[in-house]
LUMSEVEX-959004 format. One record per residue: residue in one letter; chain; x, y, z of N, C-alpha, C, O in turn. Coordinates in pm, 1 decimal, padded with zeros to 6 digits. Layout:
BEGIN
- a	A	X	Y	Z	X	Y	Z	X	Y	Z	X	Y	Z
...
% end
This chain:
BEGIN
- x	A	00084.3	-00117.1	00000.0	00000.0	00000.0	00000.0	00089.5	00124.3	00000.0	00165.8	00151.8	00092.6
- x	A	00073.2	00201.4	-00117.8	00177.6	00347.3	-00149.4	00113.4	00465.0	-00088.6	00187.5	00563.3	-00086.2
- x	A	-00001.9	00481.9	-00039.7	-00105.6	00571.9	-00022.4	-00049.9	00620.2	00066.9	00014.8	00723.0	00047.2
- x	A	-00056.4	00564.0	00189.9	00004.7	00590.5	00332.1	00140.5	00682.7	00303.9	00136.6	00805.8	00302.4
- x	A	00247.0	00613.6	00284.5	00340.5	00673.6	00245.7	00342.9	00797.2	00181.6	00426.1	00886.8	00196.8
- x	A	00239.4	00795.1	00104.3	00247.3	00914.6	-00021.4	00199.8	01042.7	00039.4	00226.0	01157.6	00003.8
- x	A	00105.1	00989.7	00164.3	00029.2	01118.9	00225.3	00112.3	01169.7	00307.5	00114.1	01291.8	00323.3
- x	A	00205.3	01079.3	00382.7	00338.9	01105.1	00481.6	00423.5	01205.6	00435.3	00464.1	01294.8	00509.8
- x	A	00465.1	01194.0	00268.4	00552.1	01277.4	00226.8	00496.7	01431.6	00200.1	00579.9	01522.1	00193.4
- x	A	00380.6	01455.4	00187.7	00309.3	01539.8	00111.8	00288.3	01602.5	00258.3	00305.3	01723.7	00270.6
- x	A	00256.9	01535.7	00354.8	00261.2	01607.3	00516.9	00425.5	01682.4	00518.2	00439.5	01803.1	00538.2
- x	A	00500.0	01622.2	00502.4	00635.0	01658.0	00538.4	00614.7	01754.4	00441.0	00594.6	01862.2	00496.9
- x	A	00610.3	01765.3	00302.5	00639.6	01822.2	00223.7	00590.3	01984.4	00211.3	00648.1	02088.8	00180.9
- x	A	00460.8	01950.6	00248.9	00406.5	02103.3	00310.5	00487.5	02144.2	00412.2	00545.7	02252.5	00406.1
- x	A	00497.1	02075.9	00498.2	00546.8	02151.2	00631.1	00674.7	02229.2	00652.9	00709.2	02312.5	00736.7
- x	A	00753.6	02153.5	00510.7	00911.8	02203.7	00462.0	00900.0	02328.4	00324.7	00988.8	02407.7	00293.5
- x	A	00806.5	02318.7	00280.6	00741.3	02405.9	00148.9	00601.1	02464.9	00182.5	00529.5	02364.9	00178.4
- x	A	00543.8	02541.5	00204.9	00446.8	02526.3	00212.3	00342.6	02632.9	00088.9	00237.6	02613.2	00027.7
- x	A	00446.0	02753.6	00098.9	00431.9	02836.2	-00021.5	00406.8	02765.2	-00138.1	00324.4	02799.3	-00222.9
- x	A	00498.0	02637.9	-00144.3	00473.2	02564.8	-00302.3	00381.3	02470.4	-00316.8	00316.2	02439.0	-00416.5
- x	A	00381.3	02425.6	-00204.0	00294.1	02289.6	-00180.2	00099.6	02306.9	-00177.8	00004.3	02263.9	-00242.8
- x	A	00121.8	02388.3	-00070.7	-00039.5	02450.0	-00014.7	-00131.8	02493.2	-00131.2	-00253.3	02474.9	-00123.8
- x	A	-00080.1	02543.9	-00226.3	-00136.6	02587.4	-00351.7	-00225.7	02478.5	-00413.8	-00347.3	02463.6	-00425.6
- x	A	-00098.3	02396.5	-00454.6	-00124.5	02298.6	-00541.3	-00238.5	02172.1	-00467.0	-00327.9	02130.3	-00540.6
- x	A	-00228.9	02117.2	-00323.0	-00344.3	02075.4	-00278.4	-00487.1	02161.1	-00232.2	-00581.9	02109.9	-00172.8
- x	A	-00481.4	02239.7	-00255.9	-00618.0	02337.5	-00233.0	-00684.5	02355.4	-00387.4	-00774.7	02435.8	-00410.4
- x	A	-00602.0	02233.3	-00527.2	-00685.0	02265.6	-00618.9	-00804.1	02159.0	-00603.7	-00818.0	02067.4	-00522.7
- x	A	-00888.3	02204.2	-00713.6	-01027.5	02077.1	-00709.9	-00917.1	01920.6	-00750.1	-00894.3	01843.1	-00657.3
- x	A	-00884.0	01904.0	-00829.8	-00855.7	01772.6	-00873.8	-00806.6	01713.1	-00768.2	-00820.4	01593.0	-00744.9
- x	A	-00709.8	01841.8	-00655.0	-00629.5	01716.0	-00531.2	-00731.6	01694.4	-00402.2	-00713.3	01600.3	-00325.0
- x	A	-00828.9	01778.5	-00386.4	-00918.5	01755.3	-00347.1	-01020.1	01660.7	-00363.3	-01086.1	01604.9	-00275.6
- x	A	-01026.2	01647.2	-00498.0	-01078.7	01514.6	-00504.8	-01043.0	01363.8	-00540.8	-01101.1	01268.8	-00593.2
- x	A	-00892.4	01395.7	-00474.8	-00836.2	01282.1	-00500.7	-00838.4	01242.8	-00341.0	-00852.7	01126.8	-00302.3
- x	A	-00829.8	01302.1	-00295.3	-00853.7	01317.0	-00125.5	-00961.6	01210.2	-00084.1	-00945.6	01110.3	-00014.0
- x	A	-01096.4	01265.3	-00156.4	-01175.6	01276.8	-00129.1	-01280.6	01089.8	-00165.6	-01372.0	01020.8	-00120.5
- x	A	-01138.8	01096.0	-00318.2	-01133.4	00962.1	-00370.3	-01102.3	00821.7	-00272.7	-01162.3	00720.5	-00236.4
- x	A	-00987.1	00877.1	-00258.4	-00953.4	00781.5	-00176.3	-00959.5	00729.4	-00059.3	-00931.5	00613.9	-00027.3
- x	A	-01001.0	00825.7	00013.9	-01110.0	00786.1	00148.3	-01234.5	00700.4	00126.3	-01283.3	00612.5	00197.3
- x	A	-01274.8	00753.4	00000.4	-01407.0	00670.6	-00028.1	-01427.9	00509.0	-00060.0	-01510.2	00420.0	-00038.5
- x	A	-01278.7	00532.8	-00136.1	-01268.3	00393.8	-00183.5	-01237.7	00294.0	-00087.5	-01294.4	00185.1	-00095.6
- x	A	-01140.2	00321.1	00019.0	-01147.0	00259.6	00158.2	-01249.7	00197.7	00225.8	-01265.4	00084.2	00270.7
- x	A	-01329.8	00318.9	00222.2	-01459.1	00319.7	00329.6	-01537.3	00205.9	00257.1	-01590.0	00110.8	00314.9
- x	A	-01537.9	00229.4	00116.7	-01652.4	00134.2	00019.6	-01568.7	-00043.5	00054.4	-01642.4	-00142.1	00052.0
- x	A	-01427.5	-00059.4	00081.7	-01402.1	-00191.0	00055.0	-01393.8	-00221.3	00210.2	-01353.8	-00332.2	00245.6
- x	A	-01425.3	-00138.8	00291.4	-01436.5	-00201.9	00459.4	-01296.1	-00225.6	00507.9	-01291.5	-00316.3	00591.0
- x	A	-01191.7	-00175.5	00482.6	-01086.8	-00179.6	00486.9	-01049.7	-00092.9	00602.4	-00962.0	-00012.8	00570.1
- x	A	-01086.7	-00083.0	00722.9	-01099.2	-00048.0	00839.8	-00949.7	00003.1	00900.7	-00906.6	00108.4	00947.8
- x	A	-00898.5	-00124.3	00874.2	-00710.9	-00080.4	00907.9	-00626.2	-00016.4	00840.9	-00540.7	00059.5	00886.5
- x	A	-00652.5	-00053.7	00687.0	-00576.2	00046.9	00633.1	-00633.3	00198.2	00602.5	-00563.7	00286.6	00552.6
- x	A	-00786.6	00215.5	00644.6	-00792.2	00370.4	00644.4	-00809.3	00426.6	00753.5	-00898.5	00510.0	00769.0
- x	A	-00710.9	00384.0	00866.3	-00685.4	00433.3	00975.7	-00556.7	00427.8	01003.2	-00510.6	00472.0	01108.4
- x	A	-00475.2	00364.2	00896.6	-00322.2	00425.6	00871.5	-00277.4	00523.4	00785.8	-00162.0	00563.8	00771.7
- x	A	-00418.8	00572.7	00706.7	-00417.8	00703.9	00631.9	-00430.5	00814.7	00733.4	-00346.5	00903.8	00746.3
- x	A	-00557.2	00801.8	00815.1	-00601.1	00920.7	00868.7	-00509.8	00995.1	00978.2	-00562.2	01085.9	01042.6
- x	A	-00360.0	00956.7	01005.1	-00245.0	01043.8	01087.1	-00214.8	01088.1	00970.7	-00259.0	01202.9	00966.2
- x	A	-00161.8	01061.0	00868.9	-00138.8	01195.7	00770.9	-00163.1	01269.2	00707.8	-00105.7	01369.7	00665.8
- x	A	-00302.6	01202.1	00686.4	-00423.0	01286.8	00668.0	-00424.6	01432.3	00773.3	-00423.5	01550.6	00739.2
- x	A	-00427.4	01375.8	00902.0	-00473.1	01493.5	01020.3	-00352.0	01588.7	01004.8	-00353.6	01702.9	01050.7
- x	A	-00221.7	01523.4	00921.9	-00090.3	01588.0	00948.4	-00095.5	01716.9	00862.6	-00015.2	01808.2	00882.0
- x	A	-00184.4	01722.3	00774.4	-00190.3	01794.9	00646.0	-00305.7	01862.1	00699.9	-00287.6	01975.7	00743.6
- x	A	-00423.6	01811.2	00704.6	-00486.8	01920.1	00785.8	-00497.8	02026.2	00896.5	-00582.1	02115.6	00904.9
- x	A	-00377.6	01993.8	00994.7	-00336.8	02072.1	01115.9	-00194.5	02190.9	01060.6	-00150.6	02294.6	01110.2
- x	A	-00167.8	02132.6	00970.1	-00067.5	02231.3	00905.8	-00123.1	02347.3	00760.3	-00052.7	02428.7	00700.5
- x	A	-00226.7	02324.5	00744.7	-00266.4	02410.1	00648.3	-00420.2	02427.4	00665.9	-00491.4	02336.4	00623.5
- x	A	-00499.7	02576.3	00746.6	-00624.9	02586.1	00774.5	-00674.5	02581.2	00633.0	-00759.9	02493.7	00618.9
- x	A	-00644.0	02655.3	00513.1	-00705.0	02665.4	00378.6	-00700.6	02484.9	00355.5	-00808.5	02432.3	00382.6
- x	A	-00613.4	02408.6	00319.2	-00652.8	02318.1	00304.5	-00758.1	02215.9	00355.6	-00827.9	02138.1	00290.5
- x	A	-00752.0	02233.7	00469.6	-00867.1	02187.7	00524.6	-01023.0	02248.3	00516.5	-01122.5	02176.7	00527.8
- x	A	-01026.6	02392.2	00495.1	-01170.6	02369.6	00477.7	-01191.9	02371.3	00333.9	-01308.9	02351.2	00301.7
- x	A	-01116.8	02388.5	00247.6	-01114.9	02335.3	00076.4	-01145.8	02168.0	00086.4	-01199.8	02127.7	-00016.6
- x	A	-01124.8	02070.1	00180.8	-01183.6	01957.6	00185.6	-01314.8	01943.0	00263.5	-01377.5	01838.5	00281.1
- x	A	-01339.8	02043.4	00299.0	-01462.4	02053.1	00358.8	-01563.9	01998.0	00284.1	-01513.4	01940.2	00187.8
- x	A	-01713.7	01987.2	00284.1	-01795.3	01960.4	00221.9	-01894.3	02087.5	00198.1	-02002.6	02084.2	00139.6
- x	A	-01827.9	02206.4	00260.8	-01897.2	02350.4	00224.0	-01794.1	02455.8	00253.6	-01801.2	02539.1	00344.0
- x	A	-01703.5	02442.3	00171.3	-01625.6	02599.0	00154.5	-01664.9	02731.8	00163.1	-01585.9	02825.0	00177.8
- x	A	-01807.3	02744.3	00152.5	-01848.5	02807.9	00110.8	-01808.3	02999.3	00150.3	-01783.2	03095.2	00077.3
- x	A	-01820.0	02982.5	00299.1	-01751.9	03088.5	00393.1	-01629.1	03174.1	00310.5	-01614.8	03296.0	00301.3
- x	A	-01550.5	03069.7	00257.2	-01408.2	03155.1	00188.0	-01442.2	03203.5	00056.8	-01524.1	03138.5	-00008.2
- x	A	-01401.1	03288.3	00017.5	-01323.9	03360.1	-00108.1	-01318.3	03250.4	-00210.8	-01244.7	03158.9	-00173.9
- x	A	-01379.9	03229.9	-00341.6	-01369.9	03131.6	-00441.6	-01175.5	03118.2	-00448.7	-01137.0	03003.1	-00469.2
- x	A	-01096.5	03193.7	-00437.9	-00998.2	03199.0	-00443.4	-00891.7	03140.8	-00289.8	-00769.4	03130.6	-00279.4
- x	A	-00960.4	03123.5	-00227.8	-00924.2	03035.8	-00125.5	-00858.2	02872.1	-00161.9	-00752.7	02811.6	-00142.7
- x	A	-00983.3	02848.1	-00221.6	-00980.2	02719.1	-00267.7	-00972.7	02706.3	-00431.0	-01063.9	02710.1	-00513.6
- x	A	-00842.1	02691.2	-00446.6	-00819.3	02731.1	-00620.7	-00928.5	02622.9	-00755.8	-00914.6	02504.6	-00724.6
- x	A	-00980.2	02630.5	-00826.1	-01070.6	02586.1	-00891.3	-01172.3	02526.4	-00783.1	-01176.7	02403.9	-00771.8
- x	A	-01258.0	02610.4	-00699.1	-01338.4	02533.1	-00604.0	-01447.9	02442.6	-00683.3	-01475.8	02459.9	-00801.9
- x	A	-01522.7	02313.5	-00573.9	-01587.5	02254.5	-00637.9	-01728.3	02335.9	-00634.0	-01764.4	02409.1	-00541.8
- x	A	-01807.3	02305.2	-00765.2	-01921.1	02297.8	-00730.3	-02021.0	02238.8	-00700.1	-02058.0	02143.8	-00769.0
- x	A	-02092.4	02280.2	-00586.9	-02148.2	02202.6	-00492.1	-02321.6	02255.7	-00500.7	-02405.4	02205.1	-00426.1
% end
């Protein structure tokens, strides 16, 4: 499983970049890749491994407030420009 890992680096990676990084996950597509892959978890009952996502998950959300409510399920509060190509909802 690469997922875990991948979210680990992307935690670090903001936290060492964030000017470069923060951008690029606050667009729609990484958002809904986010958003993807939680789902797909949840849909195969895979209990353990999407609870070895959700620490780097939280790692990325505690380090970037815009990112987190761009995964929100109602952005709505911010600036369309908050959340770069926001979804529509």
């Amino acid at each position: 499983m690469w997922q875990g890992p991948a979210l680990d680096a992307l935690a670090a990676w903001l936290g060492e970049d964030p000017g470069r990084i923060e951008p690029r996950l606050r667009q729609q597509d990484a958002v809904q890749r986010f958003v993807a892959l939680f789902a797909s978890y949840s849909q195969n009952a895979d209990s353990e491994a999407l609870a070895r996502l959700l620490d780097p998950f939280l790692r990325i959300m505690k380090r970037s407030r815009k990112i987190t409510v761009c995964s929100s399920p109602n952005p709505a509060p911010l600036p369309n420009s908050i959340c770069l190509g926001a979804l529509q909802r």
